[in-house]
LONU-152877 format. One line per field, with one value per atom (N, C-alpha, C): residue number from 1; chain; atom name; x, y, z. Coordinates in steps of 0.2 Angstrom, whole numbers. Atoms other than C-alpha are relative to their C-alpha. Layout:
<recs>
num c(NUM; ...)
chaine c(A; ...)
atome c(CA; ...)
px c(X; ...)
py c(Y; ...)
pz c(Z; ...)
</recs>
This chain:
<recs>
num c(1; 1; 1; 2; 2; 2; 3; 3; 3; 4; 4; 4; 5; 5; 5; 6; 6; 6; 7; 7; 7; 8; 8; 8; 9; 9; 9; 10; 10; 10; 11; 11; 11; 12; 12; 12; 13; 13; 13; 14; 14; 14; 15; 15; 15; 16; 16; 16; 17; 17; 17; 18; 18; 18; 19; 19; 19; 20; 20; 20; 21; 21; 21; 22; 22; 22; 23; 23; 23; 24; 24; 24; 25; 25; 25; 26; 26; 26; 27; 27; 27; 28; 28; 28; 29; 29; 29; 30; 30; 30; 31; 31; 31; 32; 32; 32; 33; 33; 33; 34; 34; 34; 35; 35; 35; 36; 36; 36; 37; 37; 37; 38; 38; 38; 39; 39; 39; 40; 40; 40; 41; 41; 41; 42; 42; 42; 43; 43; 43; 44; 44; 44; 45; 45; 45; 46; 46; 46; 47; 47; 47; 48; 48; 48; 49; 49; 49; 50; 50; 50; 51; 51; 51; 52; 52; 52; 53; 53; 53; 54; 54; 54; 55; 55; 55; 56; 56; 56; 57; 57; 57; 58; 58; 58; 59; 59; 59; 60; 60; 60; 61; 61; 61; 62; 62; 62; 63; 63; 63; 64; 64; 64; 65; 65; 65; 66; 66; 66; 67; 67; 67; 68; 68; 68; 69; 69; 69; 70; 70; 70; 71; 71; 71; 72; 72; 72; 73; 73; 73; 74; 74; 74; 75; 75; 75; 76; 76; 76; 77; 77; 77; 78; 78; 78; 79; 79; 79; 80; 80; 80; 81; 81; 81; 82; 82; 82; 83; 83; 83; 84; 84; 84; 85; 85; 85; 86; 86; 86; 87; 87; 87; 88; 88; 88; 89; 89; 89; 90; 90; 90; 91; 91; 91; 92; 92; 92; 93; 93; 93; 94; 94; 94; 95; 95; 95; 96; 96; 96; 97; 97; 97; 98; 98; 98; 99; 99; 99; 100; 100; 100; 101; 101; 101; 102; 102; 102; 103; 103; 103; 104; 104; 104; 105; 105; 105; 106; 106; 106; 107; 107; 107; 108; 108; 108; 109; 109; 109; 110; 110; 110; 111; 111; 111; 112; 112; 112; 113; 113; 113; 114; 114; 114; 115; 115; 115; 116; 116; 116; 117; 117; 117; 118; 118; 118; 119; 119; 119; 120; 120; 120; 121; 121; 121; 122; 122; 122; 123; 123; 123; 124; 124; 124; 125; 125; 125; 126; 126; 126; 127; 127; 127; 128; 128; 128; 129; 129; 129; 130; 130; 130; 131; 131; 131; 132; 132; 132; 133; 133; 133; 134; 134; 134; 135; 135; 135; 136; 136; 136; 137; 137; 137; 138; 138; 138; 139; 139; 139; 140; 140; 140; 141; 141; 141; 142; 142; 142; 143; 143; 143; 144; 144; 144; 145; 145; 145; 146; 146; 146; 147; 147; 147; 148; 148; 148; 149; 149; 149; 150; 150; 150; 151; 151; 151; 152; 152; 152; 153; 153; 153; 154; 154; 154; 155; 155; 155; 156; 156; 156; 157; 157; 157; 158; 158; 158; 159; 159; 159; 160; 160; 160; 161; 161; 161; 162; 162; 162; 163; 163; 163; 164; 164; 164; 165; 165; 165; 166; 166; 166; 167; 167; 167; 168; 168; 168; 169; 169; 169; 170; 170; 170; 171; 171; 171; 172; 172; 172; 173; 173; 173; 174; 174; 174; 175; 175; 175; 176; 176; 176; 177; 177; 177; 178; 178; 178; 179; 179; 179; 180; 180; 180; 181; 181; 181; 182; 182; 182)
chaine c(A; A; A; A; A; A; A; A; A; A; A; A; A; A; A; A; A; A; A; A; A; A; A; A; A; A; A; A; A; A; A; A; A; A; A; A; A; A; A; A; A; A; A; A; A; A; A; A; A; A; A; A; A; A; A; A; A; A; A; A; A; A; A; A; A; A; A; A; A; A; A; A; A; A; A; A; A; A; A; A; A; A; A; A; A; A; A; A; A; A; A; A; A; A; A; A; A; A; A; A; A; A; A; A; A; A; A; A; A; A; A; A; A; A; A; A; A; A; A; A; A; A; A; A; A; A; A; A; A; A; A; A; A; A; A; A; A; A; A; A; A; A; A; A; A; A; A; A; A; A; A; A; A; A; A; A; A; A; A; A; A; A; A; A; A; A; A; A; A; A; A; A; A; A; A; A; A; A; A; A; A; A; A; A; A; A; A; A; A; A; A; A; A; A; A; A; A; A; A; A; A; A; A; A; A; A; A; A; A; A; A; A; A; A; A; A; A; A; A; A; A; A; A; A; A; A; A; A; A; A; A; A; A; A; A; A; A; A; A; A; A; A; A; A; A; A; A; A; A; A; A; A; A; A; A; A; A; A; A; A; A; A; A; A; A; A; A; A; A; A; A; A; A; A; A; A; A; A; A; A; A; A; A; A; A; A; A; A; A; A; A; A; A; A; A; A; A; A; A; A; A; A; A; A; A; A; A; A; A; A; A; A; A; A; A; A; A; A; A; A; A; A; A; A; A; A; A; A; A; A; A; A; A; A; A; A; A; A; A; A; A; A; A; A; A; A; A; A; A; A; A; A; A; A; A; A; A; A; A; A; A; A; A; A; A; A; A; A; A; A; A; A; A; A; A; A; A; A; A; A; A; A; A; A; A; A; A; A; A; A; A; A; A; A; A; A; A; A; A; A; A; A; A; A; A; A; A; A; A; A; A; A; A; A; A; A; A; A; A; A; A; A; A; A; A; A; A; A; A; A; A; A; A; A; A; A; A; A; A; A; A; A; A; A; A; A; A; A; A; A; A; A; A; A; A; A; A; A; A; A; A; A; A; A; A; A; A; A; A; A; A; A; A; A; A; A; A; A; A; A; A; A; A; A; A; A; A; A; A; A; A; A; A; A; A; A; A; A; A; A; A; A; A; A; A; A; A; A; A; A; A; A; A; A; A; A; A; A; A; A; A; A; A; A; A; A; A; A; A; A; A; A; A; A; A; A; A; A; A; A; A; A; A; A; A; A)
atome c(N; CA; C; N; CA; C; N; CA; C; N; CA; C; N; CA; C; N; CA; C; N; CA; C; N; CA; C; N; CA; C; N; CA; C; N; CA; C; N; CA; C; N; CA; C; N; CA; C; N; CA; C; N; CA; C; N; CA; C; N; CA; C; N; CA; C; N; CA; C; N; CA; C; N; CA; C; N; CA; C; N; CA; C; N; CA; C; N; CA; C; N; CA; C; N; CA; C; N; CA; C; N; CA; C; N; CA; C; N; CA; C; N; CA; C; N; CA; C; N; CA; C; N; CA; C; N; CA; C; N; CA; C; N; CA; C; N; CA; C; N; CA; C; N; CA; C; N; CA; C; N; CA; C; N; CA; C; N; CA; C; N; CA; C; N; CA; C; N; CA; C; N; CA; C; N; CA; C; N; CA; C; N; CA; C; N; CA; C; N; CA; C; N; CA; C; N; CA; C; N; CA; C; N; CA; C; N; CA; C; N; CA; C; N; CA; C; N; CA; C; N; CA; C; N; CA; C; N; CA; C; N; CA; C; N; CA; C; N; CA; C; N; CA; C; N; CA; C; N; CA; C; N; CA; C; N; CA; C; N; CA; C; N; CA; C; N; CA; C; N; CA; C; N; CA; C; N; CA; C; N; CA; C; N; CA; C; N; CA; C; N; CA; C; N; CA; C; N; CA; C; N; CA; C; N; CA; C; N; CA; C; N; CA; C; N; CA; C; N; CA; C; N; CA; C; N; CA; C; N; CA; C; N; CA; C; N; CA; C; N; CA; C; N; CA; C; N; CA; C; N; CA; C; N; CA; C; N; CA; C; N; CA; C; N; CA; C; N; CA; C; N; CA; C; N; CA; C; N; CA; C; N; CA; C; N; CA; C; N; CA; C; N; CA; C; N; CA; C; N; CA; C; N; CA; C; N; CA; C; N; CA; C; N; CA; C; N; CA; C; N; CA; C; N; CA; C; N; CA; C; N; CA; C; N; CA; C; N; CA; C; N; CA; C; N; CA; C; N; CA; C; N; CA; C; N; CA; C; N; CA; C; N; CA; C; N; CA; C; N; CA; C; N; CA; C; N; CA; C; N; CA; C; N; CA; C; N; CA; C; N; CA; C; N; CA; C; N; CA; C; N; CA; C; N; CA; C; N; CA; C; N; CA; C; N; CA; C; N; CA; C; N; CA; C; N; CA; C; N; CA; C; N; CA; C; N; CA; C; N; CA; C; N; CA; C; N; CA; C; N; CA; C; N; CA; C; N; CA; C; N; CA; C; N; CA; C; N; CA; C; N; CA; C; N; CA; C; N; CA; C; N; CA; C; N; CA; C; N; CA; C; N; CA; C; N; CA; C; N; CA; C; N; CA; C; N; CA; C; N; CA; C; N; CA; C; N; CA; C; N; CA; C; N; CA; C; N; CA; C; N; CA; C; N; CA; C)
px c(7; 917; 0; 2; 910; -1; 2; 908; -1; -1; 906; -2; 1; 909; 3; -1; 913; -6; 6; 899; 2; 1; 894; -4; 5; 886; -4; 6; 870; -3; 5; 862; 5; -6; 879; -1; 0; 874; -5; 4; 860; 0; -1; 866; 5; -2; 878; 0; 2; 877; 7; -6; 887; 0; -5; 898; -1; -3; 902; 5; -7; 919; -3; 1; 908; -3; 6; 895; 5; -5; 911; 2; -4; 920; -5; 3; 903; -2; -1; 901; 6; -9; 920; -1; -1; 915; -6; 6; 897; 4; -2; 909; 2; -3; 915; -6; 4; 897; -1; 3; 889; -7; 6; 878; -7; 7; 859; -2; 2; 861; -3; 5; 850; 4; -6; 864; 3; -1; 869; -8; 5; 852; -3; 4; 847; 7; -7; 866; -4; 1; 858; -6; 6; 840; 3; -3; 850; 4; -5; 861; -4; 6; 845; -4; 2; 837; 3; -2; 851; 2; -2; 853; -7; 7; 834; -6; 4; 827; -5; 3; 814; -6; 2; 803; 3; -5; 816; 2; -3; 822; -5; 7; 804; 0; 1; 801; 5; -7; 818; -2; 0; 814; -6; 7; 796; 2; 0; 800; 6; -6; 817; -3; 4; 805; -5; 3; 793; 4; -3; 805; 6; -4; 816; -1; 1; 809; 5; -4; 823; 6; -6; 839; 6; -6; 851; 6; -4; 866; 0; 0; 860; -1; 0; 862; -7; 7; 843; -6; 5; 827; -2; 2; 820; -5; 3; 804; 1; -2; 813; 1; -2; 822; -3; 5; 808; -6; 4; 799; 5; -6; 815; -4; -1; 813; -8; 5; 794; -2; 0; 793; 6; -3; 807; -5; 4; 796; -7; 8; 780; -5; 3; 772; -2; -1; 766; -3; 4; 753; 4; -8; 768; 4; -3; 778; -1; 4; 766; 0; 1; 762; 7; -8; 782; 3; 0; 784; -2; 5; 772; 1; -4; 779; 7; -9; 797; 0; 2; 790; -4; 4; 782; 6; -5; 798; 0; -3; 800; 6; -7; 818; 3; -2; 828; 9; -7; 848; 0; -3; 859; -1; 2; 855; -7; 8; 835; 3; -3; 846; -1; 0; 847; -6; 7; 832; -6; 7; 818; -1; 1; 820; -4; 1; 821; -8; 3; 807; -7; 6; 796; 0; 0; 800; -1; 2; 797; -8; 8; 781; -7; 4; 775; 1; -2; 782; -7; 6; 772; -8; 7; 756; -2; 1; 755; -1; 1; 758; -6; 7; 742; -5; 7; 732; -2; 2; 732; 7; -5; 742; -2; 0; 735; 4; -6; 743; 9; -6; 759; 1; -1; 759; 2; -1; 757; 8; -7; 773; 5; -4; 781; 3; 0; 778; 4; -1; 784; 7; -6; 800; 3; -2; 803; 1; -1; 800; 5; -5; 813; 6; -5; 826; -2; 0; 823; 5; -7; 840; 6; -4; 847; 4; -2; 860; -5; 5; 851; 1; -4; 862; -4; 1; 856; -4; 5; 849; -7; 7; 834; -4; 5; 829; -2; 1; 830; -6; 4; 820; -8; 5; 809; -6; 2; 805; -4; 4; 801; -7; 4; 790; -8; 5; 780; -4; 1; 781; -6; 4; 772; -8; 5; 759; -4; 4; 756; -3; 2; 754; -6; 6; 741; -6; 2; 732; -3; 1; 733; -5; 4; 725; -4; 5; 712; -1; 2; 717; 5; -5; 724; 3; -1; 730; -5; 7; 713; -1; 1; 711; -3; 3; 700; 4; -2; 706; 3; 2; 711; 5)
py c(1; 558; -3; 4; 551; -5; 8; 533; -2; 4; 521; 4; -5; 526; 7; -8; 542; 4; -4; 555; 7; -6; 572; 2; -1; 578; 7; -5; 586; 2; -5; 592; 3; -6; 599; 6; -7; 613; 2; -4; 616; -1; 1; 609; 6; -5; 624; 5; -7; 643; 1; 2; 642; 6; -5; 657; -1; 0; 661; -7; 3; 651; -8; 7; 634; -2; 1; 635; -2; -1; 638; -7; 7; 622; -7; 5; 611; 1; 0; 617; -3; 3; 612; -9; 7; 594; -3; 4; 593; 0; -1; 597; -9; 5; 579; -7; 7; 570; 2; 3; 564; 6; -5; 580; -3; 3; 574; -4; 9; 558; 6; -2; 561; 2; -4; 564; 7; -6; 578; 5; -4; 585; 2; -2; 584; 6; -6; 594; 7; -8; 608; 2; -2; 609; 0; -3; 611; 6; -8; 625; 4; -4; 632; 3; 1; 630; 4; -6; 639; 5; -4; 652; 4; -3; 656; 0; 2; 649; -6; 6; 638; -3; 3; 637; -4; 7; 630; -4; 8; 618; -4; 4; 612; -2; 4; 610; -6; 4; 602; -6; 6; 589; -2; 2; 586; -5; 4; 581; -6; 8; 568; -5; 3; 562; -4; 1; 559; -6; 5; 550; -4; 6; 541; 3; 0; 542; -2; 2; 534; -5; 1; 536; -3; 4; 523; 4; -2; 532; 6; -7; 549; -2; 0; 554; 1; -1; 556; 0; 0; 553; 7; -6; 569; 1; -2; 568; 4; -4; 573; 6; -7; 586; 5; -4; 593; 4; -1; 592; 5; -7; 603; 6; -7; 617; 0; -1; 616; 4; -3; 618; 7; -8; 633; 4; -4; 640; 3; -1; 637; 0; 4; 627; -6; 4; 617; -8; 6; 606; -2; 1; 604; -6; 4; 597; -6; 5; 586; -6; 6; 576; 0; 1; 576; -5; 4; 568; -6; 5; 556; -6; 5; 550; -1; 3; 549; -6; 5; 539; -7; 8; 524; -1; 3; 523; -7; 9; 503; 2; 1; 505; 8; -5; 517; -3; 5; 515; 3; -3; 523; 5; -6; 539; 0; 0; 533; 3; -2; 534; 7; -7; 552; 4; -4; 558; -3; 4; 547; 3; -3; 554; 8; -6; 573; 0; 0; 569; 0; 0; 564; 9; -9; 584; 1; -6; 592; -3; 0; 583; 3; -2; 587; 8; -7; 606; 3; 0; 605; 0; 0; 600; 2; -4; 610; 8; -6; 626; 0; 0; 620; -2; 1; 617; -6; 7; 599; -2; 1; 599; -7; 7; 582; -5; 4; 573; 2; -5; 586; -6; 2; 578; -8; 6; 561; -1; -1; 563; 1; -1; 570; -5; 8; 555; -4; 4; 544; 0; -2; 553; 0; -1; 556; -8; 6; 535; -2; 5; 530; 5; -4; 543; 1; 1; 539; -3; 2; 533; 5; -5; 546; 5; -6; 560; 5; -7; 573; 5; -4; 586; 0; -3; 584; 7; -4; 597; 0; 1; 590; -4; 2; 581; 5; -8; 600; 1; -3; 605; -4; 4; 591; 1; 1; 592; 7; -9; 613; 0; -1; 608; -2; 7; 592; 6; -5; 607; 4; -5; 620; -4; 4; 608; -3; 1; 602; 5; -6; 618; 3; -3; 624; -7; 5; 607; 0; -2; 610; 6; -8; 628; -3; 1; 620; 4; -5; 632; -3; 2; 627; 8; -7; 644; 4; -2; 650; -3; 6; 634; -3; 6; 621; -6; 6; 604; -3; 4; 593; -2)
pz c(-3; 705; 6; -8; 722; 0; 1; 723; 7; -5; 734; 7; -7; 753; 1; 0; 748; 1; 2; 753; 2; -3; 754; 6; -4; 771; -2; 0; 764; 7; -7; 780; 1; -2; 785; -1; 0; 777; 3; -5; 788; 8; -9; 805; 1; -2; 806; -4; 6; 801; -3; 3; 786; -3; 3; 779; -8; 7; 763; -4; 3; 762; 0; -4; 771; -9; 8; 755; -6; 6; 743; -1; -2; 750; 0; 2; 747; -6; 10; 730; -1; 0; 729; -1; -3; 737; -6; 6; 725; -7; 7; 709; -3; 1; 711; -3; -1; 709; -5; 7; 695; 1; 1; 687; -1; 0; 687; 4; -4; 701; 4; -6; 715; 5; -7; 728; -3; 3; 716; 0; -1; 716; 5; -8; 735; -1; 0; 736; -1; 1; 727; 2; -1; 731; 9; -5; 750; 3; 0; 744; -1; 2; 738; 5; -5; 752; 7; -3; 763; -2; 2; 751; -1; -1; 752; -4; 4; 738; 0; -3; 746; -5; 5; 731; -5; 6; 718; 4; -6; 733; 0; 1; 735; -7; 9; 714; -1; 2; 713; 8; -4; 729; -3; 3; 723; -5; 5; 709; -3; 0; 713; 3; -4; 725; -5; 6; 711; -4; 2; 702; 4; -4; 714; 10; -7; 733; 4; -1; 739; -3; 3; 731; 5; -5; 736; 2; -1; 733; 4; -5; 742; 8; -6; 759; 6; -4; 765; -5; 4; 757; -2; 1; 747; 4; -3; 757; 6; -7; 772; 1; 2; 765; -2; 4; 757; 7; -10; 777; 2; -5; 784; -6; 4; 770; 0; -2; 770; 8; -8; 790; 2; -1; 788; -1; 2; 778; 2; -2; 787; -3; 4; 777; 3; -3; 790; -2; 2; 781; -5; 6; 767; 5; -2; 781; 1; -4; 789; -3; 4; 772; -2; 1; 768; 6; -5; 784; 1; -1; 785; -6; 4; 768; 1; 1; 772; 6; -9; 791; -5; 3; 777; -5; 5; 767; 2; -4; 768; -1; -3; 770; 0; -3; 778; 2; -3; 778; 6; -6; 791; 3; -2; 791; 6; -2; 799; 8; -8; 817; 4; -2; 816; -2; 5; 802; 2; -3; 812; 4; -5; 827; -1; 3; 819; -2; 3; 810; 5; -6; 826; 3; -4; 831; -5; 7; 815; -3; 0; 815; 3; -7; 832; 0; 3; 827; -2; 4; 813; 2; -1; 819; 6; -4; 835; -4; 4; 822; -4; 5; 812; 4; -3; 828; 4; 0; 830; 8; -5; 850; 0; -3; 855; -5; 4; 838; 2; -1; 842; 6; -6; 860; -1; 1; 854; -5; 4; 842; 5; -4; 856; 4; -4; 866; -2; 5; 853; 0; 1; 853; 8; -6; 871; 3; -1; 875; -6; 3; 860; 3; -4; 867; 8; -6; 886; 3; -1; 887; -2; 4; 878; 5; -2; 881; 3; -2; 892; -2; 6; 882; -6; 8; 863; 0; -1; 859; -3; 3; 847; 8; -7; 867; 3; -5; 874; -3; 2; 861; 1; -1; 862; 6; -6; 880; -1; -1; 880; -5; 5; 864; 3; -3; 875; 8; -5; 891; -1; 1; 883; -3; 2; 875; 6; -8; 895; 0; -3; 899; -2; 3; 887; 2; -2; 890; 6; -7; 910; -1; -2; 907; -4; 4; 896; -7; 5; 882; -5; 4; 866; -6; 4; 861; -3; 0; 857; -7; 7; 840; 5; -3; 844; 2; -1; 850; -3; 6; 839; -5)
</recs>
């Protein structure tokens, strides 16, 4: 089994486009956790998730979330995860309340460094897609002043910036995609 500072990296399977063999070799790595624990269930509602099955990923995070918001031994709170597979989907008002709840968890371990950040983009994403540019803009902001020291490289700052650009742009032109304001 998996103990201690043994982990699985659960996003791994979405930060790269994963093969056949990648998927093979993290079922290999989940065979070792304890069946039913939380790091065991975010694992599969992942694999779910990039094998296409975004409603069983969502049922199965909703409800570890439900009963344990913030699983100590897992890798990321389920709201998050539940926010990425949501916003794949385009589910954008899904992501927004998934966000918003994983951004009030009172404690956040290690992981907050990288999933806090992402999560000011995937918010700002999100509510630019349902209309809401000036909250989108404000999120942007949010993200661009705590990463102003940042690598100029990442690519979540690329995308940040192209995201914060085009929100200028429609703003400057007075047009908000043809949505109301708001």
């Amino acid at each position: 089994k998996v103990t201690g500072g043994q982990r699985i990296d659960l996003l791994g399977i979405k930060k790269a486009d994963l093969n056949a063999r990648d998927l093979e070799h993290a079922r290999e790595l989940a065979s070792h956790l304890a069946p039913g624990s939380s790091q065991y269930q975010l694992f599969t509602a992942a694999v779910d998730w990039r094998e296409g099955r975004h409603v069983l990923a969502r049922a199965n995070l909703e409800a570890l979330e439900s009963r344990d918001p913030l699983p100590v031994e897992a890798m990321i709170a389920p709201a998050f995860l539940r926010a990425e597979v949501a916003a794949d989907e385009g589910l954008d008002a899904e992501a927004v309340d998934a966000l918003r709840r994983f951004q009030r968890l009172p404690f956040q371990p290690y992981w907050r460094s990288w999933a806090y950040p992402r999560s000011l983009f995937l918010l700002a994403r999100s509510l630019d897609r349902l209309g809401k540019r000036e909250e989108a803009r404000a999120e942007l902001d949010r993200l661009l002043r705590l990463w102003e020291h940042a690598d100029q490289d990442l690519p979540l700052l690329s995308d940040a910036r192209a995201l914060k650009a085009r929100l200028d742009a429609r703003a400057a032109e007075g047009t908000n995609g043809g949505k109301p304001f708001g």
